[in-house]
C-alpha positions in Angstrom: 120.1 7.8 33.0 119.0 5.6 35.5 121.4 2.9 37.0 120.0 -0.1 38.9 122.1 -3.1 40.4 124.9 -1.8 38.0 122.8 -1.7 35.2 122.5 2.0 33.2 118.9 2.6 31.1 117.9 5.6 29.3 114.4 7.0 30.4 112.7 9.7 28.6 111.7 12.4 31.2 110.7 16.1 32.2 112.9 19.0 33.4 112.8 18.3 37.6 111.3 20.4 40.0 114.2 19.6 42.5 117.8 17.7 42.1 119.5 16.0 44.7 123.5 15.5 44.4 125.2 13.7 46.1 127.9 15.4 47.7 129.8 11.8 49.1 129.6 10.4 45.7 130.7 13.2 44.1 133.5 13.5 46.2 134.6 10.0 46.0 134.7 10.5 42.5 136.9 13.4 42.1 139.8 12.2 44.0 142.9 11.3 42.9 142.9 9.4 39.3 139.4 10.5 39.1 139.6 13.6 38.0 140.4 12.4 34.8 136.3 11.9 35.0 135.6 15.7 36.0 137.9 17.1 33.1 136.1 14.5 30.8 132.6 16.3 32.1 134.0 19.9 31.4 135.1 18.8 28.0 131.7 17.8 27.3 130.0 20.7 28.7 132.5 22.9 26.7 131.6 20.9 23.8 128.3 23.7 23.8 131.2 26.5 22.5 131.5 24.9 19.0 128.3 23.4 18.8 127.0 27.5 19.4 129.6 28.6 17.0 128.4 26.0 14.2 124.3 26.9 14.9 125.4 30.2 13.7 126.9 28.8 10.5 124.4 27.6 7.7 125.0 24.4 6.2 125.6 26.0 2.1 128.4 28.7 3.7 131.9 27.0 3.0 133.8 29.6 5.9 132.8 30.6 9.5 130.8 33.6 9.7 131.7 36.8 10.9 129.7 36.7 13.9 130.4 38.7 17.3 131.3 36.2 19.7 128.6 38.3 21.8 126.3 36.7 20.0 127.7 33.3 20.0 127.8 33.3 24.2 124.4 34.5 24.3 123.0 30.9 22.7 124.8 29.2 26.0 124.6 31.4 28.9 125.1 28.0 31.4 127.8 27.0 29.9 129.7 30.4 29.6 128.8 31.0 33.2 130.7 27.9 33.8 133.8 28.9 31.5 134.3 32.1 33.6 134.0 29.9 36.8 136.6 27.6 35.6 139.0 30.7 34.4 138.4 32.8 37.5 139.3 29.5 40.1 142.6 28.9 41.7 144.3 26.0 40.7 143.4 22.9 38.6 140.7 21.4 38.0 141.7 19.5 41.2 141.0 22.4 43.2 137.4 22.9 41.3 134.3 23.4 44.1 132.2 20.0 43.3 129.0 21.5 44.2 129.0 24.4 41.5 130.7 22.4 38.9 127.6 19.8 39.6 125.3 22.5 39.6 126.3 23.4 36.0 126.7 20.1 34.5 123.4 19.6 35.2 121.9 22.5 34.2 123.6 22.1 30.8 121.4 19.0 30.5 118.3 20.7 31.7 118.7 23.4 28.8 118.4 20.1 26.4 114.9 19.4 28.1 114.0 23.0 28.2 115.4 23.8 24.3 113.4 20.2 22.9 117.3 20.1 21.0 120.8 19.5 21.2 122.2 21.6 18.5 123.6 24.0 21.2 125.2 20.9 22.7 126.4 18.6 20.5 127.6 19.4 16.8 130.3 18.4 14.3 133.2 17.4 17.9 130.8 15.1 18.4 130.7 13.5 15.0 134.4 13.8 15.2 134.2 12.2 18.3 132.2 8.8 17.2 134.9 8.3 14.3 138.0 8.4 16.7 135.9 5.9 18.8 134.6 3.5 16.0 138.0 3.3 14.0 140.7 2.8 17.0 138.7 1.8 20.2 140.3 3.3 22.3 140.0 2.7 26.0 136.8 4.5 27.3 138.2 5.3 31.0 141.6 6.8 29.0 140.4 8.5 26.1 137.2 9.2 28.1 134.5 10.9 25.7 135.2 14.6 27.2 138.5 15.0 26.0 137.5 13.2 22.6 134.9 15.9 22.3 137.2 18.6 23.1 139.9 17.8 20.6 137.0 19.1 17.3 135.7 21.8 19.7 139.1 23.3 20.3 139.7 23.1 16.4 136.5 24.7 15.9 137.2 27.7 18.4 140.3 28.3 16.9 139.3 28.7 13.3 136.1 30.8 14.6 139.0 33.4 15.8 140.7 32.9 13.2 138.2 33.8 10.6 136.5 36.3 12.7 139.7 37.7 14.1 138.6 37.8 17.8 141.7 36.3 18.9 141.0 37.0 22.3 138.5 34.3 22.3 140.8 31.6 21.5 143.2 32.5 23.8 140.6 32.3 27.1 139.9 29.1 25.3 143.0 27.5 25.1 143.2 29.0 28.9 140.4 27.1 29.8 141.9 23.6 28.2 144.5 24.4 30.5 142.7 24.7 33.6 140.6 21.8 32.4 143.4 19.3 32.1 142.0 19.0 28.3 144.8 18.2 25.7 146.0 21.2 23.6 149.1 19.3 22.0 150.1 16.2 20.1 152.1 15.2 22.9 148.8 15.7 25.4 146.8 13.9 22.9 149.4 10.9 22.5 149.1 10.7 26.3 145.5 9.1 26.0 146.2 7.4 22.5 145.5 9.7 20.3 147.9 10.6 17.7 147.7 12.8 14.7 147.0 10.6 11.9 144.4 9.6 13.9 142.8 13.5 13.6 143.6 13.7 10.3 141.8 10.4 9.0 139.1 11.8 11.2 139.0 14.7 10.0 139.5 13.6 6.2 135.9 11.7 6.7 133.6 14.2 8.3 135.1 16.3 4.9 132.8 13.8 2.8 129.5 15.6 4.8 127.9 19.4 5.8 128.8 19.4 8.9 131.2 22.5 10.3 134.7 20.1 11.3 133.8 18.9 7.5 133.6 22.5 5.6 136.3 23.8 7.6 138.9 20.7 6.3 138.0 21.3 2.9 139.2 24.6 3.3 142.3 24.5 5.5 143.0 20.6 5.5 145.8 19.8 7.7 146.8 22.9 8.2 143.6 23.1 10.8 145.3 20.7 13.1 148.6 21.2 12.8 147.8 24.6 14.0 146.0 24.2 16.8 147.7 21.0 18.1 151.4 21.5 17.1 
């Protein structure tokens, strides 16, 4: 993304041999209301923990497979780097070092270049995602993107421990939401506009395709939410 005069375009490109950040900018951006920007980056970087889960999960199997969440972390070794960061920090995510959370964002986005995919990056929270956004609108610096994404990757992680019974995942997840300033309740969601119907109806349409979110309502329905979210 290249922006010039205020203008963003999209430029196809290679992996870089060396990335500046800009400390100042990043700086400036992280205080006061805008953090709400930096928890919106870690809830798309997080997004990689569902989209892991779901590469694991062939599209004809109706249930999660039982797969060691070893195995799943291995896929995203960037992004569970950065999970244990976050968990091991003092604080909020007020208190989070710029420069290392920088450093992993962007190589997140370098694995994309490096992988020639995004299936480790983007799955079935995303799709999720683009429905909340197309059917309510709701307003982009509010319900910014990351915590959009986070709401089906947070239902994702919890069914994954559910099914696989490696509840101990789900709890550093739900840990990490915390830390993140992500929303793990109705009443956090209804803070940026989102309310449960709004899941639900979501929810209700990705059940019509393959895709994990979609498999996984057909099976538990609204049960799913309500017990992640209630």
């Amino acid at each position: 993304m290249l922006i010039e005069d205020g203008t963003r375009t999209s430029r196809r490109t290679v992996a870089p041999v060396t990335t500046v950040i800009s400390q100042p900018s990043v700086h400036a951006a992280h205080q006061g209301p805008g953090v709400k920007w930096t928890t919106s980056g870690l809830g798309d970087l997080f997004s990689s923990l569902s989209a892991a889960i779901e590469y694991q999960c062939p599209d004809g199997e109706d249930a999660l497979l039982d797969v060691p969440v070893t195995r799943v972390i291995s896929r995203i070794p960037v992004v569970w780097a950065a999970v244990e960061w976050v968990l091991g920090s003092r604080g909020s995510v007020a208190g989070l070092d710029l420069r290392s959370l920088a450093r992993y964002l962007h190589e997140s986005s370098l694995d994309v270049l490096r992988l020639g995919h995004t299936r480790l990056n983007a799955a079935s929270e995303h799709l999720l995602c683009y429905r909340l956004q197309e059917k309510h609108h709701y307003p982009a610096d509010h319900a910014t993107h990351g915590r959009l994404v986070s709401i089906g990757t947070l239902l994702v992680c919890a069914m994954f421990s559910r099914s696989s019974g490696q509840h101990s995942f789900y709890r550093s997840v739900r840990r990490l939401y915390e830390k993140s300033g992500l929303p793990i309740t109705y009443g956090d969601l209804a803070q940026i506009g989102v309310h449960r119907e709004h899941i639900l109806h979501g929810l209700d349409e990705l059940a019509e395709t393959n895709c994990l979110l979609g498999r996984l309502y057909r099976q538990y329905a609204f049960r799913m939410a309500d017990e992640v979210f209630a």
